[in-house]
SEVEXGU-336691 format. One line per field, with one value per residue (C-alpha): residue number from 1; x, y, z. Coordinates in nm, 3 decimals, decimal comma. Example, Ala and Ser with C-alpha at 12.3 -4.5 7.8 and 13.67 -1.06 7.14 Angstrom:
BEGIN
i	1_2 .
xx	1,230_1,367 .
yy	-0,450_-0,106 .
zz	0,780_0,714 .
This chain:
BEGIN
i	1_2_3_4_5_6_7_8_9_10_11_12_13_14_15_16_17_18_19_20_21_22_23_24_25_26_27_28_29_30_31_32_33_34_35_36_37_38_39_40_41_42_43_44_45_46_47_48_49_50_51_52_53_54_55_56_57_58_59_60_61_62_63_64_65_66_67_68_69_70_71_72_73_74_75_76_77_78_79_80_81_82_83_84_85_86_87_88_89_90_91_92_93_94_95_96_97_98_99_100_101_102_103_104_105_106_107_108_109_110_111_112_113_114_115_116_117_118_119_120_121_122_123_124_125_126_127_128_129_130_131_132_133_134_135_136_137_138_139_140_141_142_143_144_145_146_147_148_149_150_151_152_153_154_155_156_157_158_159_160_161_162_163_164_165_166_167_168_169_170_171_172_173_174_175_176_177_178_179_180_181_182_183_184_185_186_187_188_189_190_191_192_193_194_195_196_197_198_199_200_201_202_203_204_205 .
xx	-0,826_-0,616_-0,460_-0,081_0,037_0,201_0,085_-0,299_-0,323_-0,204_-0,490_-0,788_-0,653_-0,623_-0,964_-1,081_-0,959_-1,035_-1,414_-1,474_-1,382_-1,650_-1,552_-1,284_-1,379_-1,126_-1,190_-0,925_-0,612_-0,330_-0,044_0,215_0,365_0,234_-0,120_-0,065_0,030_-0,307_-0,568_-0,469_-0,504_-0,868_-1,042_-0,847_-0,803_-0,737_-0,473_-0,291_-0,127_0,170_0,412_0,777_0,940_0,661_0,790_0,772_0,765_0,837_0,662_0,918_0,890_0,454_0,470_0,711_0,491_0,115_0,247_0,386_-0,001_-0,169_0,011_-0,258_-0,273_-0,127_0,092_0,153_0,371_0,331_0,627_0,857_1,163_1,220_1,646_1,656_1,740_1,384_1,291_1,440_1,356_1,031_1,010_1,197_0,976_0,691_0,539_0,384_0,451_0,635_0,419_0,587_0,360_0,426_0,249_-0,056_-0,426_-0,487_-0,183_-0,226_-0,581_-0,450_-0,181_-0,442_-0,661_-0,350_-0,243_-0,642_-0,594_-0,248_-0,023_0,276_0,258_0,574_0,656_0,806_1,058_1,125_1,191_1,378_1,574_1,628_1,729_1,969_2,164_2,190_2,362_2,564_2,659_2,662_2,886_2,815_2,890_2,594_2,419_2,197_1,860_1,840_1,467_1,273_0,999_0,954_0,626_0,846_1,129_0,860_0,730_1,073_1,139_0,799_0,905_1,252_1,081_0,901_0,532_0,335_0,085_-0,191_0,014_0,210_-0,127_-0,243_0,101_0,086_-0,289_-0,278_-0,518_-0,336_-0,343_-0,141_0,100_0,130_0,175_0,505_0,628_0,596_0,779_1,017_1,131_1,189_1,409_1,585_1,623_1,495_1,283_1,104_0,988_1,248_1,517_1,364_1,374_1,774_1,768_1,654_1,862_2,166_2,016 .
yy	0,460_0,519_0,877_0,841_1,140_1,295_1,674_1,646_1,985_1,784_1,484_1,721_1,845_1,537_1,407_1,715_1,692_1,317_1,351_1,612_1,273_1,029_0,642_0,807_0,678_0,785_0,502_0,616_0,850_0,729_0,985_0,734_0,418_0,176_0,327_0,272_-0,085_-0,158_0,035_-0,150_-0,478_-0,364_-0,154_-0,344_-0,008_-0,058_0,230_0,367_0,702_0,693_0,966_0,865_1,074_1,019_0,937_0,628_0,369_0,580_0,516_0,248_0,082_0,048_0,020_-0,280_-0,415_-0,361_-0,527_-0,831_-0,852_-0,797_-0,763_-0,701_-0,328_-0,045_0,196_0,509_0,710_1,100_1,252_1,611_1,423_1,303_1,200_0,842_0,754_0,754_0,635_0,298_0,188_0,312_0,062_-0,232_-0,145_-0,242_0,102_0,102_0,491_0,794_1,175_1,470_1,685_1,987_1,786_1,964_1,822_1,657_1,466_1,325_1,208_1,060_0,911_0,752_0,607_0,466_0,303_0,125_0,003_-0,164_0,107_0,282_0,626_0,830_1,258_1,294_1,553_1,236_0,965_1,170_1,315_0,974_0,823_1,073_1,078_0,716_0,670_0,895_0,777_0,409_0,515_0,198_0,153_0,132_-0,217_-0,291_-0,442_-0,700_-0,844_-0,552_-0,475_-0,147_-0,117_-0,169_0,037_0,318_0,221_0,165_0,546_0,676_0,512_0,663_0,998_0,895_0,892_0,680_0,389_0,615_0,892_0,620_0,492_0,863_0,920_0,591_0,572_0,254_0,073_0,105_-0,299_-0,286_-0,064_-0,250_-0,611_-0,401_-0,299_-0,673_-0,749_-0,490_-0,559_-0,952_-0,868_-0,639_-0,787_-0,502_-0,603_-0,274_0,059_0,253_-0,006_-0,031_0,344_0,282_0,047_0,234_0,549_0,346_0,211 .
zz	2,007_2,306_2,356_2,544_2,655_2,980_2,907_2,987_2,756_2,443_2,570_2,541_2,234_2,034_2,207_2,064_1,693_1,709_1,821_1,576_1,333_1,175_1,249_1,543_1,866_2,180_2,416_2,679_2,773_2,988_3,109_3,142_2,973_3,283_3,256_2,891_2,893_3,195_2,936_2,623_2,788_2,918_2,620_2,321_2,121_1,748_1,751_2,019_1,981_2,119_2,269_2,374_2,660_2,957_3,343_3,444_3,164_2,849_2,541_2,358_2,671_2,708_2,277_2,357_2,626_2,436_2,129_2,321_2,446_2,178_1,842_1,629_1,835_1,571_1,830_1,611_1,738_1,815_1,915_1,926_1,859_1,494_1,614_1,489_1,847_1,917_1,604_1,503_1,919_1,842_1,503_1,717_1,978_1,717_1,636_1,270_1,237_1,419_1,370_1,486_1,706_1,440_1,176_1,099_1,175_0,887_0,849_1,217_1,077_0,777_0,993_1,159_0,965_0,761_1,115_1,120_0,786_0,848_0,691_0,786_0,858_0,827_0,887_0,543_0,689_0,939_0,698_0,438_0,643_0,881_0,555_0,455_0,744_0,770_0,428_0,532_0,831_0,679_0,342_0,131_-0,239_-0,457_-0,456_-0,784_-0,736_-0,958_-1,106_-1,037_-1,279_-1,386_-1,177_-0,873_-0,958_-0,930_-0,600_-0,458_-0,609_-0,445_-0,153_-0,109_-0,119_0,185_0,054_0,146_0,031_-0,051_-0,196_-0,388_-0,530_-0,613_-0,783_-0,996_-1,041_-0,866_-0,554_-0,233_-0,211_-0,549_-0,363_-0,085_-0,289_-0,459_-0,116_0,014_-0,269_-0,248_0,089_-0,014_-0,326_-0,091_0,260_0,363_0,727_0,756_0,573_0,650_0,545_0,230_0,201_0,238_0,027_-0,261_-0,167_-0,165_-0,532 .
């Protein structure tokens, strides 16, 4: 993975925690989005962990640019600001996940390996919180989901509380690629174009 971070102290850190790791490789560090953007193009990371507010080209800017290169690349972002105006330009930007830099060790690795394995990583704080204060900034009247089974109305529940596909599939006693057929599904019967919109979805629900 590629480390992206302006504060060289948070680098060795995370290279650190992450070499400690069996199947973690750090193949690089960049301290800025432009260095950021020239890496990923030459060692083709599988994840790149992403921070936001850097000098230069910021880190919605190089996510933007690595993803129009090479969209397979999973750009999880690790940030100290959880304000949904880093946040939903982080998603559009085409981040698969946004970590606060308080989250403890094991959640970053978790985050991780979720972002290698195509999932969506979310601070729970983050999204529950995200969520609330956009229905309540977006005061809608109810909307009822209609043809859900009952399967999905408990995924869609699970997901509201901002867990995620492997804690959904611990909760349910369900595989993770069961979880993440429902969610597909989910977002379909719902419009819904992303995780988080979903998550509005079924608050609003």
């Amino acid at each position: 993975m590629l480390l992206v971070d302006d504060q060289q102290l948070i680098r060795a850190g995370l290279r650190m925690l992450l070499d400690a790791e069996d199947g973690m490789e750090v193949v690089g560090e960049a301290g800025e989005g432009r260095g950021a953007v020239t890496l990923a193009a030459q060692l083709l990371p599988d994840v790149v962990v992403m921070d936001l507010r850097m000098p230069g080209v910021d880190g919605i800017t190089a996510t933007s640019r690595i993803m129009a290169e090479r969209p397979s690349t999973r750009v999880l972002v690790l940030t100290t600001f959880g304000d949904d105006d880093h946040l939903y330009p982080a998603l559009q930007a085409g981040a698969c996940g946004f970590l606060l830099k308080d989250a403890p060790p094991e959640e970053l690795l978790n985050g991780i390996r979720q972002a290698a394995a195509g999932e969506s990583p979310f601070s729970q704080d983050v999204l529950r919180r995200l969520v609330r204060r956009a229905v309540d900034a977006r005061p809608e009247a109810p909307a009822r989901v209609d043809g859900l089974t009952a399967r999905e109305q408990d995924v869609l529940d699970l997901v509201a509380e901002g867990l995620t596909n492997t804690e959904i599939a611990d909760r349910l006693h369900i595989g993770v690629t069961t979880v993440k057929t429902h969610i597909t599904a989910l977002m379909t019967k719902t419009n819904s174009p992303n995780r988080v919109r979903l998550a509005l979805s079924a608050q609003r629900t």
